[in-house]
Structure formats: structure tokens, C-alpha cells
C-alpha positions in Angstrom: 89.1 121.1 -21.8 89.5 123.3 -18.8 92.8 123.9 -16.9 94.6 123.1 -20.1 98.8 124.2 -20.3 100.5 125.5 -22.5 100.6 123.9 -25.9 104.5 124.5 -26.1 105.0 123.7 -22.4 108.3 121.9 -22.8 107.0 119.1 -20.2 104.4 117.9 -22.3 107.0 116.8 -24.6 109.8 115.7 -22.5 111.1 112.1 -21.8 111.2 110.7 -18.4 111.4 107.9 -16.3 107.9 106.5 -17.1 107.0 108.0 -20.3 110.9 107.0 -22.1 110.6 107.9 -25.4 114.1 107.6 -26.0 113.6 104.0 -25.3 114.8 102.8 -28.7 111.9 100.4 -29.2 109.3 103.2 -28.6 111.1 105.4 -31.0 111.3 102.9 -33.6 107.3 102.3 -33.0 106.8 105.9 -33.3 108.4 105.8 -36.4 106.4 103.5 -38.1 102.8 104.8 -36.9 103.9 108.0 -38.0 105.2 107.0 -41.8 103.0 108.6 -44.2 100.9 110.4 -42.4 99.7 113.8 -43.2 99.5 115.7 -40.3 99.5 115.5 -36.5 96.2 114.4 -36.5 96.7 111.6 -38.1 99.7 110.4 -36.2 98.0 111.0 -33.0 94.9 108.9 -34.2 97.1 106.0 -35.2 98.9 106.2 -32.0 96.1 106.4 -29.9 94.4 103.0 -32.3 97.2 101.2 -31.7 97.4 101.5 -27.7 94.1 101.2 -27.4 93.8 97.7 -29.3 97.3 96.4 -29.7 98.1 96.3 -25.8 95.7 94.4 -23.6 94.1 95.4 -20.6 96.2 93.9 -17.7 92.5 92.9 -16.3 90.4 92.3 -19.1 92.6 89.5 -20.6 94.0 88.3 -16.7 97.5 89.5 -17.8 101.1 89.9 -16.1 103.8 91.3 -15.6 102.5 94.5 -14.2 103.6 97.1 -16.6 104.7 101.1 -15.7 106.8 102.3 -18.0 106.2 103.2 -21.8 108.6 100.8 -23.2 108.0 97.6 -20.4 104.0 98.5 -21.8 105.0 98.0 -25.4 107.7 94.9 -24.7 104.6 92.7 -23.3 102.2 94.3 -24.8 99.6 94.4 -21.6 99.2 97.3 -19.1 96.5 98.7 -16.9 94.5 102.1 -18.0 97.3 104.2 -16.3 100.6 102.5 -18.3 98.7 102.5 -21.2 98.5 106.3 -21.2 102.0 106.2 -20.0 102.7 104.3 -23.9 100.7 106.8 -25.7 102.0 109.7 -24.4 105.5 108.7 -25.2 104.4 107.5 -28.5 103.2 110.8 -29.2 105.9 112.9 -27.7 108.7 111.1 -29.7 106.6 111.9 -32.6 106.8 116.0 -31.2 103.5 115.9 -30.7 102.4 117.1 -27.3 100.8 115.2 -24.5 100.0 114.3 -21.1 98.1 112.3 -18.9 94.4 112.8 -17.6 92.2 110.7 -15.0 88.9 110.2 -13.6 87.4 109.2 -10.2 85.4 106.4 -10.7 82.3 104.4 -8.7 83.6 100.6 -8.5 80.2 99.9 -7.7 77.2 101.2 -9.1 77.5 104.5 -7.8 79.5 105.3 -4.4 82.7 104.3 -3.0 84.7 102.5 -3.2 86.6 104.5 -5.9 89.3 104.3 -8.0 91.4 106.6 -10.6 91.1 106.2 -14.2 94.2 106.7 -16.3 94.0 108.7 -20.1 95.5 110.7 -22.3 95.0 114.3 -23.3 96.4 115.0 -26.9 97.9 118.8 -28.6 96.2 118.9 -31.6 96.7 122.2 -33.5 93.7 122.4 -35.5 91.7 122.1 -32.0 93.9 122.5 -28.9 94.2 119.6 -25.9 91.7 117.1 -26.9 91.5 114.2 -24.2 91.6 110.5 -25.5 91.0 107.1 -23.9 93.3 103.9 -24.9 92.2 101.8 -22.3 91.0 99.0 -24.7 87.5 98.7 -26.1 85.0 96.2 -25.0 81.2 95.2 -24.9 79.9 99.0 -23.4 83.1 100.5 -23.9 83.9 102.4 -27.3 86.1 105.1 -26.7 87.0 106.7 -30.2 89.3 109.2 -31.8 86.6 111.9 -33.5 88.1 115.7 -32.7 86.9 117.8 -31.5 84.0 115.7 -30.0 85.5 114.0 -27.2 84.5 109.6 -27.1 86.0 108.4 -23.6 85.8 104.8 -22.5 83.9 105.9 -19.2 81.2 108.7 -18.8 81.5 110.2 -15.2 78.1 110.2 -13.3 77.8 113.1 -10.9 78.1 113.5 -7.7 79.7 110.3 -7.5 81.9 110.4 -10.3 84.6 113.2 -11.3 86.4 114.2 -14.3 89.6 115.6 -12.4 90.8 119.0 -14.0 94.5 119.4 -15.1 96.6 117.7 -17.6 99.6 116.0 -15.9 103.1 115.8 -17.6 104.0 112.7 -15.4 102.0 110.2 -13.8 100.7 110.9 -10.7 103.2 109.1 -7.0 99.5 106.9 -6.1 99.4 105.5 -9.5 103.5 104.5 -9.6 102.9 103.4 -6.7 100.0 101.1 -7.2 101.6 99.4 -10.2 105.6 99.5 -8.9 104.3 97.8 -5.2 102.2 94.7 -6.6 103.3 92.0 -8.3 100.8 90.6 -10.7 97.0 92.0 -12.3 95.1 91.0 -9.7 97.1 92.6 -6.8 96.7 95.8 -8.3 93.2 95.2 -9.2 92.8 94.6 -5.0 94.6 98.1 -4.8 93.5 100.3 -7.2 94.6 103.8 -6.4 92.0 106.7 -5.5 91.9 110.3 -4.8 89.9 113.0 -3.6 89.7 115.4 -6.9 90.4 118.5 -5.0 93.5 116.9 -4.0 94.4 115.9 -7.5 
């Protein structure tokens, strides 16, 4: 990945508002993905399986409430792309494993605007560095996977219409709180997706 921090950047493991790892439920989650497990590889791969197919897409299955924080994500168990990322990374940081959150400009459309932000996950792994994964949920021509160091996102971006937007974030970016704290149910947000120009991301 390009613009990547530092691997022992404090921020990438700290606890927050939105990514609450001390939350006791997410601890206690954390806990039991990482039981057994060998290495940080491992925990971060059963982490990043159970975001991505234990907590439904907030539009994919029609869901509310609309979720933002890590531990309202794993209470109700639904959250759009961004609060599902929020869930991982705090999954993986109360596990001291260091993370943060990624996004891509999407089409809506075919190609062109309108546009929208993609929320995801980029991952510390020491036998390979930051390593960006996608929990948004799999579905019929979406298969986003957990194979380091070959990156498997949930969306490719098509250029010049697309963008992968450089930087890996501790906390979630003000547009995307804002899209998911001001709208009351799935389809709201999905009416007000939030967007932004990558060279202003």
C-alpha cells in the first residue's frame, strides 16, 4: 500500500468514540476470535470472516437501526460498509493488532457520478506490512477474501472514474459520521451516501 503509517503508530491501536474497543461486548468478542489462534494472522483473518459474514449489510438485507459505532455494529448485528470497518478495526485493535480504516470513490452508476465513499479496513500484519481488507459482506459479484499479501477487495476501482484514495485513517472520516449519525433508517443513508473528491481525502 502506498502512504502507509507507522506500524507502531499508537493511533492505529487506540480506542475512541467510534471504534470502542473497550466496549466490554467487543472485548469479550475479541476474545473469543482470538482463542487459539497462532499468530496475528490468524486472528486478523478470523476477525475480518466474522464482520464480513456475521453482520449484515444495512442495504443488502433492508436493515435498521443505522449503526456507527463498533459496539452498536456488533449489538444488532447490521451496519453499512463504513460501521463495518468501524467493528473490525476495534476488533483487531483490542486484540493489539493494528488497524485503520481505508475507502474508495465509487461510480453509483455505471461509470460517472454520482459517487459515493466506500468504507474498509487496512490490517498490520508483521509478516507483510498494512494489507487492506474488505468486510462489507459477500454477495453474487462480490467476493472479497483474506489471502496476504495478495489483496481480494469487494470492489475493483475503474479509472478515471473510480479511485482508491491513499492514506490509512485512524478514525473515520466527519462525511461518513455524519452520513450515518444524521439519518434515521438504511434507506435514508442510502439517499445520502457520502462522497469526496480524493485529493481532498
Amino acid at each position: 500500500m502506498t502512504s502507509s503509517p507507522s506500524a507502531i503508530d499508537p493511533r492505529y491501536l487506540a480506542t475512541s468514540p467510534y471504534i470502542d474497543h473497550d466496549h466490554p461486548a467487543v472485548r469479550a468478542r475479541a476474545r473469543e476470535l482470538a482463542a487459539g489462534a497462532e499468530n496475528a494472522d490468524a486472528i486478523a483473518e478470523r476477525c475480518f470472516v466474522f464482520v464480513r459474514d456475521e453482520i449484515r449489510h444495512s442495504v443488502d438485507y433492508k436493515m435498521n437501526p443505522v449503526t456507527c459505532k463498533a459496539s452498536d455494529v456488533l449489538q444488532h448485528r447490521t451496519g453499512y460498509c463504513y460501521a463495518k470497518s468501524h467493528l473490525l478495526a476495534a476488533l483487531l485493535r483490542a486484540n493489539g493488532i493494528a488497524a485503520g480504516l481505508c475507502y474508495q470513490r465509487l461510480s453509483l452508476g455505471d461509470e460517472g457520478a454520482p459517487f459515493c465513499l466506500h468504507g474498509l479496513n487496512a490490517v498490520y500484519l508483521p509478516r507483510h506490512g498494512w494489507y487492506r481488507i474488505d468486510p462489507r459482506g459477500n454477495k453474487p459479484g462480490v467476493d472479497a477474501q483474506f489471502t496476504p499479501p495478495v489483496e481480494r477487495l469487494a470492489f475493483a476501482t475503474r479509472a478515471p472514474h473510480e479511485a482508491d484514495l491513499t492514506g490509512i485513517h485512524a478514525e473515520p472520516l466527519p462525511s461518513v459520521i455524519a452520513a450515518l449519525e444524521s439519518h434515521g433508517t438504511w434507506d435514508a443513508v442510502l439517499a445520502n451516501l457520502p462522497d469526496a473528491e480524493p485529493s481532498a481525502v
